[in-house]
Structures are given as structure tokens and as C-alpha cells.
N, C-alpha and C positions, 0 to 999 in steps of 0.2 A: 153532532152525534155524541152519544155522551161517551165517555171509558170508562165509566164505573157498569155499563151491561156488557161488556167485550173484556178480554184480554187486554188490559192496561201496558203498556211501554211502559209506565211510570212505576210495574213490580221492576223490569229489568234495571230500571235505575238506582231504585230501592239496593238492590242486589248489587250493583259496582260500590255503593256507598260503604255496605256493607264492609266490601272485600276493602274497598281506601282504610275503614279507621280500624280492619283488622290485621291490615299489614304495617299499618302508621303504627298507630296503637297498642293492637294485642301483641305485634311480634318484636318489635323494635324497641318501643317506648317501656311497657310491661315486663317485660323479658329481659331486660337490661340488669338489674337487680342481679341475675344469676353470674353475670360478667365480673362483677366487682371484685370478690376475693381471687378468683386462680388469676387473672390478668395482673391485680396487682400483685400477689406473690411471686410471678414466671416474672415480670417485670422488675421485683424489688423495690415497688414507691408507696408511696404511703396511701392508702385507702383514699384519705383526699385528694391525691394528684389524681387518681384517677375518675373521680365521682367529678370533676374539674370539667372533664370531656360532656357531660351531662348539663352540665351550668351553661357551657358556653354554646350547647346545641337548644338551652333552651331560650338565652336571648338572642340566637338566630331567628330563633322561631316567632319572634317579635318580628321583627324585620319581614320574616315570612307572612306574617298575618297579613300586614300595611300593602306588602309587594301582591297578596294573592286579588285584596281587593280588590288591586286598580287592575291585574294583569287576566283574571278570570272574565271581566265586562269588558274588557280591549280586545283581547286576541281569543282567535278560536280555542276552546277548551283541547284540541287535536295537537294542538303544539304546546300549549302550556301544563298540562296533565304528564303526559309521556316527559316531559324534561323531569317534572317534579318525582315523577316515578323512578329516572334513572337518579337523582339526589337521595331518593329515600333506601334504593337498595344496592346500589352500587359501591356506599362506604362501607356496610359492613364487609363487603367480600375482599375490599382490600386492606382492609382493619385485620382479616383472616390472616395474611401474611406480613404483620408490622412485628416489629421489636423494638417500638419505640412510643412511647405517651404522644409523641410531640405529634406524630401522625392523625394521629386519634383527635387530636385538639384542631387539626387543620379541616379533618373530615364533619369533623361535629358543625362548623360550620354552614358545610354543603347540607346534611344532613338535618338539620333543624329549620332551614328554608324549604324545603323540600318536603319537610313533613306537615310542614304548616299549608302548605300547599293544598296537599292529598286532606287536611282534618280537616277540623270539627266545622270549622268558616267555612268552606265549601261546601259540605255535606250538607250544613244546613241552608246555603245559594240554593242548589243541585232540588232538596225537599221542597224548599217554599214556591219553586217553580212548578214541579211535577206533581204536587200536591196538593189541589184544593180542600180533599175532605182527608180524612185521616192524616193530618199534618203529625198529628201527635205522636200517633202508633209510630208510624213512618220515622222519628226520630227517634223515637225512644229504641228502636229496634235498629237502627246503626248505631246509636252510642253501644249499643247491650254486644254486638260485636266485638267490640276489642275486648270484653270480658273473656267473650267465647273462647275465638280463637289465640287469646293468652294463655288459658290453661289448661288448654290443650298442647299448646306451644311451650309451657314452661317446665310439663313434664315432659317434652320429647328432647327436648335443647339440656334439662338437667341429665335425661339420662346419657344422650351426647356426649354430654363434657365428662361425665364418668367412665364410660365406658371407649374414648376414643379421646377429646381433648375439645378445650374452648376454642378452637381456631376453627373443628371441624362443623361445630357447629353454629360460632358466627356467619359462615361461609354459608352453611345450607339456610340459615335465616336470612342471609341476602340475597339469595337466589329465590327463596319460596316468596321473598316480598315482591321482586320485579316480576313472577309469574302473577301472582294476583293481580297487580297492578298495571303493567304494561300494557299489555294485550286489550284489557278492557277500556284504558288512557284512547287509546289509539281507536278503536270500531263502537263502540258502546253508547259513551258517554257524549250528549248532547245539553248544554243548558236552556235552549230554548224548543220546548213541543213540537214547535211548525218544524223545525229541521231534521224530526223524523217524519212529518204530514200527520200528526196527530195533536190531541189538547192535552192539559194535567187531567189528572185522575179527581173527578168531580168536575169537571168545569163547568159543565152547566149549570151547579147552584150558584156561580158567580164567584166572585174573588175571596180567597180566605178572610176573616175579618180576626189577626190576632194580633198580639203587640208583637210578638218576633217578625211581622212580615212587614209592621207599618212603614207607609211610604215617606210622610213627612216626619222629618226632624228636628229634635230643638236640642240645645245642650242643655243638659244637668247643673240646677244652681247648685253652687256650691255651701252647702247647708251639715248639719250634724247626720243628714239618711247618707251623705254621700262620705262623711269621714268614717262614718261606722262600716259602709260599704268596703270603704277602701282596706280598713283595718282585720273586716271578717274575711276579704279575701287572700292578705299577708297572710292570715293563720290556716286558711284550707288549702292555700299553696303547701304549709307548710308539714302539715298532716298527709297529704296528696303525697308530697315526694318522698314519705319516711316509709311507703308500701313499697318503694323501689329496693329499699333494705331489708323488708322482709326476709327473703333470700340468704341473705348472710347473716341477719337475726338468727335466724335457726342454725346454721353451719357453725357460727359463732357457741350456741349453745350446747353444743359437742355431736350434733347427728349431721348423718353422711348430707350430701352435696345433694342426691337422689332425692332423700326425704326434705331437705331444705327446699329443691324446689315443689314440694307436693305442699307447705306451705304457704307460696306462693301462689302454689293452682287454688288453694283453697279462698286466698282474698279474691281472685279474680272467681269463682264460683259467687262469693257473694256479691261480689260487686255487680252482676250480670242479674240476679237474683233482684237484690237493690234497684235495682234500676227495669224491669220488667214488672216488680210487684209492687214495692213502696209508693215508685211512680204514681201509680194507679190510686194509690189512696188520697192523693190531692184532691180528687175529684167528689171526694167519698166523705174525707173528715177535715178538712180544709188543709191550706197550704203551711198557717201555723204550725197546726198540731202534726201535718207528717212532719213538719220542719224538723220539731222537738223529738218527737220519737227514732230519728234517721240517726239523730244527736247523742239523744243517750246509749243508741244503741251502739255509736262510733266511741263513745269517753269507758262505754263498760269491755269495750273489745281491749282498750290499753290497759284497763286494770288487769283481766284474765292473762295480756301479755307478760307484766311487771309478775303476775303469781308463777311461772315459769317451768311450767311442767310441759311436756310435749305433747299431750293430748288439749289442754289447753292453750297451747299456743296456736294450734289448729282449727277451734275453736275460736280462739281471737283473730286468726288472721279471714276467715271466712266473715264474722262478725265486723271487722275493720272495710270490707268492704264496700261498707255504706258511705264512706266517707269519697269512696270515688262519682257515687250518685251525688252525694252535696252539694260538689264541685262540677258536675259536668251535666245534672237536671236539678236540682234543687235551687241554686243560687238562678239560674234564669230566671226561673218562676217567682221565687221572693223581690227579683226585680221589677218585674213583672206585674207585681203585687203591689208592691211600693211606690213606684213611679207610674206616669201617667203614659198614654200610647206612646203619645210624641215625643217622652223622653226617654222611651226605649232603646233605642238603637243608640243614644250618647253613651247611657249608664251601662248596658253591656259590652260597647267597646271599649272602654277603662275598665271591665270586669275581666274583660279577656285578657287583654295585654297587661292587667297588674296580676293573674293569675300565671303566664308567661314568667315575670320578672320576678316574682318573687321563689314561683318553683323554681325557676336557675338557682339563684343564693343556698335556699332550703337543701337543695337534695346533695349542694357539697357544703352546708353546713355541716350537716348529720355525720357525712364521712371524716369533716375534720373533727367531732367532737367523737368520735371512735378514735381516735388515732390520740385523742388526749388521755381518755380515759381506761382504753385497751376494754370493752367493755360495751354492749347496749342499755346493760341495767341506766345508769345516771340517762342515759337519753331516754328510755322511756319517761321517766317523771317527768323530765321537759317537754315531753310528748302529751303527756297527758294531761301538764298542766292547758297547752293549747288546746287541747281538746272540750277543757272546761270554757276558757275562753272564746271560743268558740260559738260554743252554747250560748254564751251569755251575750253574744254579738247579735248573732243570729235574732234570736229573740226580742232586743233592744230594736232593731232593724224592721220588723215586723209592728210593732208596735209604734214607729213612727209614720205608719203608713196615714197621710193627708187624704183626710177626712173627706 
């Protein structure tokens, strides 16, 4: 019987997806930014000790990726979800009451296997199962989640920490993540159809035919598509983890903690935005030309940044949003593009895990190059110089696509 005429299971799973990369994602990951400055002033360390906690929860999440692969096809999703749930929300609630970095750095740990768990690799297991037809909508509409409920979350957590303190509202953001997630870890979530007595949604036109779901694998010669790969994604790591600053970007520029975070609601408005509409034009003006427009639209958000007025900063941070679509639907597709079915699954899992590794370095670069210069101005140029590089990656990348 088909489930695309009946009420689909495969919406309910859509919807646990959802709430995973908007509790991973929008509330954790996104919202972090907001922590950086009062933590490290109540604390007294240097912006980069703390942005540290960040680095070391993201090459956990290396470790998380390799560990969810093997442990999501081994063991029931029933006991490995619900762990990864309690990793993802149970440090920040005890993060609430530390007085000490060193804790933080122990929890980033838990908390970066755990998050890797609950994202982007599963969600897209969880889609390519439940999903014979609208695989696309289907993810593009979990990623656009953690846009959502980021800025929603980064204004309720800024006003939080204004109006009562950052402890109060690390605490209520560990508690609202283990509500989204637990609950649905534990009764909801199934990877295989039959185990709720149903099929994916379309099964009856047959098995999906895309390069994210192909079954055979070859590795990636190692070739000039695969150095320029590697090197465009050093740089949208690095672009990726300077929106975690936003936040303090603006507080930094002399307006309250409040409107710092409305900043940040506003990258995450674009980004959600980005990722629901630009999306769409791949299909419309090819994956080039969104490539390039996504691009210039990301290198003109940094200049409006560097000109420094607070309507345009606002401005640049809603416009900077495209750069988290780059990174998390753009670069699939240009691999996609690039490489052939079979060598899909090589070249995205070295896209992933060097996207992993280098967001770690990047996002406590940034705070050590604050802490040198007292200042975001000099980081922007170097922000925008990658930005341009970028561009220039991308595009190269594209164009070596085998004939």
C-alpha cells in the first residue's frame, strides 16, 4: 500500500528530526555565541580559554560521527538516541552551576559525541530510510530547523541572561533540549519502516536513485578536485564558526547583551531563509550559479559587517546567514556535482569530518585573535579575506567537474 495516499509515519519522523538538530543545533550549538563574554568575565579567562570548550566539543564530535555510524546500524536506535540525548542536554545543566573552565572542558567532551549523535549523520540515515520521494524537501526542512528554533532561542536566552544571569539560562536550555529530545529518543523514533508495520513515504515508485543514498562505494582519488575540496572546506569551517561571535561582535560594539543577541536572531533568520529559498534555485539556475550568488551574498554580509553601524550590522548578520547554507546544503550538492555516484559517500565523509576539525581550531581561533587585538575590527578583514577565498574555491571546484 502506498503512504504517500494515507497519513505517512515518515511526517512523524520528519518531525523528531526536526526537534534532534533543533535542540543539537539551534539551542546548543547556535546559541553558544551568547555564553562567550559574561562566562568569561564571571570567570576572568581570556575569551580564548573559553571559546576552548567549543574546539574540544567539536573534535568530539569527530569521534561522534565515526562512533554514531557503527552504533546507529548495531544497536536499537532505543538505547542509542536516549544516551545521545542525555550527552547533549545534561552538560549544560551542570555547566549551570560550575565555577570553573576546567569543568566545561571535561563536559564538552560528553557533549560533542552526543551531539554528533542526535545531527546532521543521523538525520540524514533517519530521511534516506523514511523517504523515497521528497528526500530533498524532507532535509532541507530539518536542516532549516536549527535556524528556526536558534532564533527564537537566542532571543529568549539573551533576554535570560539580562534580565536574571547566564547560569539561569544555560540551565533552562538543558532542560528544554532533553524535553525535545528524550521523550521522542525513547517512543518515536524507529530506523527501519517494518518496525512500525509500515513503508517509507513513496515506496512504491521504488528505491530513491540519488548520490546521497548510493549504496556502492569507491574512495576518492586523490587528485587537485579533492585538494581544492579539502581547502574550501578549511575556509567554511572557518567562516561557519565566526557566526558563533556574532554575539559578542555586537556587545563588543557597545549595544546591550539584548540587542547583541537580536543580531544573532537575525543570522539565524537568514540562515533558515538561505536554506528554504536559495536551496530551491539549484534546481532552477543550476548548482554553479546558486553556488556563486550564496558566495557573494556571504563576502558582501562581511563588508556591511567591517562598515560598522548597527543597522547594518543587522543587516550583515541576516545576510551572513547564507554561509551556514554553504556549509550544510550547498557543499553536498557541489560534491555531488563533482564527483561521480560511487564516489559519493568517500568525498562527503572527508567533507564532514574536515568540516568537524577544522570548525574546532576556527571557532578558538577567532577568540584568540580577540584577546590579541582587544577588537573584532582586524578579524573581520581576515574574515573577509576567507570569504573571498572562498569564492574563488568554490568556483575552481566546480569547474573541475570530469567531463
Amino acid at each position: 500500500m502506498s503512504d504517500t495516499r494515507k497519513f505517512s509515519y515518515s511526517w512523524v519522523i520528519l518531525v523528531c528530526c526536526c526537534l534532534f538538530l533543533g535542540a543539537t543545533l539551534g539551542i546548543i550549538t547556535n546559541c553558544n555565541g551568547l555564553y562567550y563574554l559574561p562566562v568569561s568575565q564571571e570567570f576572568g579567562i581570556p575569551m580564548s580559554s573559553f571559546t576552548l570548550a567549543s574546539t574540544i566539543s567539536s573534535i568530539a564530535s569527530c569521534v561522534g560521527l565515526v562512533l554514531a555510524k557503527k552504533l546507529i546500524l548495531k544497536y536499537p536506535l532505543k538505547v542509542v538516541l536516549p544516551i545521545a540525548s542525555l550527552c547533549v542536554g545534561v552538560p549544560p545543566i551542570l555547566n549551570s552551576f560550575s565555577h570553573s573552565i576546567t569543568q566545561w572542558y571535561i563536559l564538552a567532551l560528553v557533549s560533542g559525541v552526543g551531539g554528533a549523535s542526535l545531527g546532521t549523520y543521523t538525520v540524514s540515515v533517519l530521511i534516506s530510510r523514511w523517504f523515497n520521494k521528497k528526500n530533498g524537501f524532507a532535509m532541507g526542512l530539518a536542516t532549516s530547523s536549527s535556524g528556526v528554533v536558534g532564533m527564537v532561542m537566542s532571543l529568549v536566552i539573551g533576554r535570560l541572561i539580562n534580565i536574571s544571569s547566564w547560569r539561569v539560562a544555560l540551565f533552562s536550555s538543558g532542560v528544554l533540549a532533553l524535553v525535545m529530545t528524550l521523550p521522542i529518543s525513547l517512543f518515536l523514533v524507529s530506523l527501519d519502516p517494518k518496525e512500525k508495520g509500515t513503508v517509507a513515504y513513496g515506496a512504491e515508485d521504488g528505491p530513491l536513485q540519488t548520490k546521497g543514498a548510493a549504496i556502492t562505494s569507491v574512495p576518492v582519488r586523490f587528485d587537485l578536485r579533492l585538494v581544492i575540496l579539502l581547502l574550501g572546506v578549511l575556509v567554511i569551517s572557518s567562516l561557519t564558526s565566526f557566526a558563533t561571535h556574532l554575539a559578542a561582535l555586537g556587545k563588543s560594539s557597545g549595544i546591550t547583551l539584548v540587542d547583541a543577541s537580536v543580531v544573532l536572531t537575525f543570522y539565524l533568520v537568514g540562515n533558515t531563509i538561505a536554506k528554504l529559498f536559495l536551496g530551491t534555485l539549484n534546481d532552477r539556475i543550476g548548482i554553479r550559479n546558486t553556488t556563486m550568488l550564496t558566495v557573494l551574498l556571504m563576502v558582501s554580509s562581511i563588508v556591511l559587517m567591517i562598515a560598522g553601524s548597527d543597522v547594518l550590522l543587522l543587516v550583515a548578520a541576516f545576510l551572513f546567514g547564507t554561509v551556514a547554507m554553504l556549509s550544510s546544503t550547498q557543499y553536498p550538492l557541489v560534491v555531488g556535482y563533482v564527483w561521480t555516484k560511487e564516489e559519493y559517500a568517500s568525498a562527503m565523509q572527508m567533507t564532514n569530518l574536515g568540516i568537524s576539525l577544522s570548525y574546532a581550531v576556527c571557532t578558538s581561533m577567532y577568540g584568540l585573535l580577540y584577546d590579541i587585538f582587544g577588537s573584532y575590527k582586524p578579524v573581520l578583514w581576515i574574515v573577509l579575506g576567507f570569504g573571498i577565498l572562498e569564492a574563488v574555491l568554490l568556483n575552481v571546484l566546480i569547474r573541475l567537474k570530469r567531463k
